[in-house]
C-alpha positions in Angstrom: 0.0 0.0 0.0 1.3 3.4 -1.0 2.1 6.2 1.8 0.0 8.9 1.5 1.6 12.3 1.3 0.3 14.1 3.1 2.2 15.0 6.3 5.4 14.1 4.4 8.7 15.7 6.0 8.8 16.8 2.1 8.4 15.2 -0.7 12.3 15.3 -2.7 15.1 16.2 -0.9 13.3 17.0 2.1 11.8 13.6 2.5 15.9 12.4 2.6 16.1 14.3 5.8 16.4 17.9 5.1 14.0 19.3 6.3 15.0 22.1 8.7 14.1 24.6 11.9 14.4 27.6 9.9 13.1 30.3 12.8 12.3 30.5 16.3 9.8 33.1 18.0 9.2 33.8 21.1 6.3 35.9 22.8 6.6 37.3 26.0 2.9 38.9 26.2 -0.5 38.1 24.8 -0.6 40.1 21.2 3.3 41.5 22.0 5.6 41.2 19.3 7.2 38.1 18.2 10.6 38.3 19.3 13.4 36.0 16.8 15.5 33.8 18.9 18.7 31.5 17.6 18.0 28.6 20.0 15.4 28.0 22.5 13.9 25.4 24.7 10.9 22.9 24.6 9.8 21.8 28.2 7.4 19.2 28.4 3.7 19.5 28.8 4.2 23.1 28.8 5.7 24.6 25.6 8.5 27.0 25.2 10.5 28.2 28.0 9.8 32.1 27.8 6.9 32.3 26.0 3.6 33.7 27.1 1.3 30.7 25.9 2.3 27.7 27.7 -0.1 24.4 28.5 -2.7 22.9 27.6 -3.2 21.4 23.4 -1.7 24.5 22.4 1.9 24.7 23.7 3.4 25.6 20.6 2.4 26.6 17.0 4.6 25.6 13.8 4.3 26.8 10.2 6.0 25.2 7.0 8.1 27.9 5.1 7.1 26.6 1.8 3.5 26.7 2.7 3.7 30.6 3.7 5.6 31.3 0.7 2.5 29.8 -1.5 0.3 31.6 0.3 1.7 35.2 0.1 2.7 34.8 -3.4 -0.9 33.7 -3.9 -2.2 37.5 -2.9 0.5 39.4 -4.2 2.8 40.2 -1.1 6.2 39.4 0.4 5.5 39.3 3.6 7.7 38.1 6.1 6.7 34.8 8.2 6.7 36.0 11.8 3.3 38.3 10.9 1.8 34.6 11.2 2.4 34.4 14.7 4.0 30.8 14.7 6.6 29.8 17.6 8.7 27.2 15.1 8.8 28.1 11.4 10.2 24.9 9.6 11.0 23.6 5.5 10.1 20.5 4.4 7.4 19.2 6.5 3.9 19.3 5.1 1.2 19.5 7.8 -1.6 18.5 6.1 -4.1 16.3 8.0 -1.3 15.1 10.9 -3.2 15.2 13.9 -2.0 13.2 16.2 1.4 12.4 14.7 4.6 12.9 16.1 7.0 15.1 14.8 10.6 14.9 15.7 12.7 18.7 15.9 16.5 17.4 17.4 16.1 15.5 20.2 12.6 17.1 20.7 9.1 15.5 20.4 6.0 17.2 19.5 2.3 15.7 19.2 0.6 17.7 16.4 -2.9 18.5 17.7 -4.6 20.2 14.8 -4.5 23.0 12.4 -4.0 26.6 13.5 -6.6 28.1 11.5 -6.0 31.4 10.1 -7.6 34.6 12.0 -8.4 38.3 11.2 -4.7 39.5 12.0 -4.0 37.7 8.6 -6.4 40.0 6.7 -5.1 42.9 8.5 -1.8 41.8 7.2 -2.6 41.4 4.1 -6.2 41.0 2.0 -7.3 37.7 0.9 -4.0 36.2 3.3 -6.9 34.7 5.2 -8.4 33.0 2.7 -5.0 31.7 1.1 -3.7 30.4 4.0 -7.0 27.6 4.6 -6.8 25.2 2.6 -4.2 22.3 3.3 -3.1 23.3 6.8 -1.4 26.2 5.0 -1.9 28.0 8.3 0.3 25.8 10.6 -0.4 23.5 13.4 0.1 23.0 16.9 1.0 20.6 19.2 2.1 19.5 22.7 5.3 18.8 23.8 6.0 15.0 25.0 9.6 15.3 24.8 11.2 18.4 25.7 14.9 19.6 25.2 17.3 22.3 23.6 16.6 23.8 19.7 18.4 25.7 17.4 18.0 26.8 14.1 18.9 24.5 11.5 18.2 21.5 13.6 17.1 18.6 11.6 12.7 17.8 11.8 11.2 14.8 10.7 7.9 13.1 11.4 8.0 9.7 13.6 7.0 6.4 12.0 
């Protein structure tokens, strides 16, 4: 039976384990900015150490590069990818349909809980980004942290068997 691609760690080259932790934000307050950071940490059960939205299904949001990249170029803008608000920005992983799959960030481990469906601050930042980030999980996910530990960007990410 064939795999079905969707929630592939890429489909190419990124399949063959590059796929990458391209940005990490951090938030220190509710709708404060979201701050870059070179390496972070994930702490179990609660999310990342030093942002403002820890606990419960929604310790920490990813978004795929690519994904972003189709989106704004769908509406016209080059936008850059912290307006979406994610903690983890990542290349190579598709999160289409992966609810309840595990993916793998270094030595980290993070249960995708669902799609982080796009808001109003995406039509503020740009018209129609709403709309273009829907379909496909374009938006992102999020997750909960089962394994917790030490990231940095360009740390390999690939989804568990």
């Amino acid at each position: 039976m064939a795999e079905s691609t969707a929630g592939s760690a890429g489909s190419g080259p990124a399949g063959s384990g590059s796929a990458r932790l391209e940005a990490i934000w951090l938030k220190s307050a509710r709708k404060g900015p979201m701050e870059p950071v070179p390496e972070a940490t994930l702490v179990a059960g609660k999310g990342l150490e030093g942002n403002v939205d820890r606990g419960g299904y929604r310790q920490v949001t990813l978004l795929d590069a690519d994904a972003w990249e189709t989106a704004t170029r769908e509406v016209g803008v080059d936008l850059a990818p912290d307006a979406r608000r994610a903690n983890l920005l990542v290349r190579g992983v598709d999160f289409c349909e992966t609810a309840n799959r595990v993916l793998r960030i270094a030595g980290c481990r993070i249960r995708i809980r669902g799609e982080t469906l796009p808001c109003g601050r995406m039509e503020d930042a740009a018209p129609g980004l709403k709309a273009a980030l829907a379909p496909d999980w374009r938006g992102g996910a999020y997750g909960m942290v089962i394994e917790g530990g030490p990231l940095a960007l360009g740390d390999a990410v690939a989804w568990e068997s």
